[in-house]
N, C-alpha and C positions, 0 to 999 in steps of 0.2 A: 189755365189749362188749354184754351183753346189758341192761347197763342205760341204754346207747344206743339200743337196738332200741326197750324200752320207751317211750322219752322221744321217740322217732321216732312212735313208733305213736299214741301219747296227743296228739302236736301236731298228727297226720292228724285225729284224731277232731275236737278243737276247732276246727282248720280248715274243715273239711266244715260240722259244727254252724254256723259262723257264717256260712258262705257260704250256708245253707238258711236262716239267720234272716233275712238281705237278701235273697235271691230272692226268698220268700215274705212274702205281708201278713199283717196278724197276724189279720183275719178267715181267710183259706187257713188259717192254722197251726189254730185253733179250730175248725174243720169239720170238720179232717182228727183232729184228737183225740176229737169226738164220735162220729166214724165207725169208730175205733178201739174207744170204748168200746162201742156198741152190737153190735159183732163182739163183742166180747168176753163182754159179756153172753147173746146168742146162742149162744155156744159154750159155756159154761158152768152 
C-alpha cells in the first residue's frame, strides 16, 4: 500500500514538472531561475 502511495506521489510530481515545461518558454523558465539565484544570494 504504501509503496502505491509513493509511486502515486512521484507520478504527481513528473506530471506537474512537465505540464510547467510546456506552459512555460524556455526564456520564462531562465528569468525565473536567475531571480531564484539572485534571492538567494541576497539572503545569504
Amino acid at each position: 500500500m504504501r509503496k502505491w502511495l509513493v509511486f502515486l506521489f512521484l507520478l504527481l510530481i513528473i506530471s506537474f514538472s512537465v505540464v510547467g515545461m510546456l506552459q512555460n518558454s524556455p526564456t520564462h523558465g531562465t528569468e525565473v531561475e536567475t531571480t531564484i539565484e539572485k534571492n538567494f544570494i541576497q539572503n545569504s
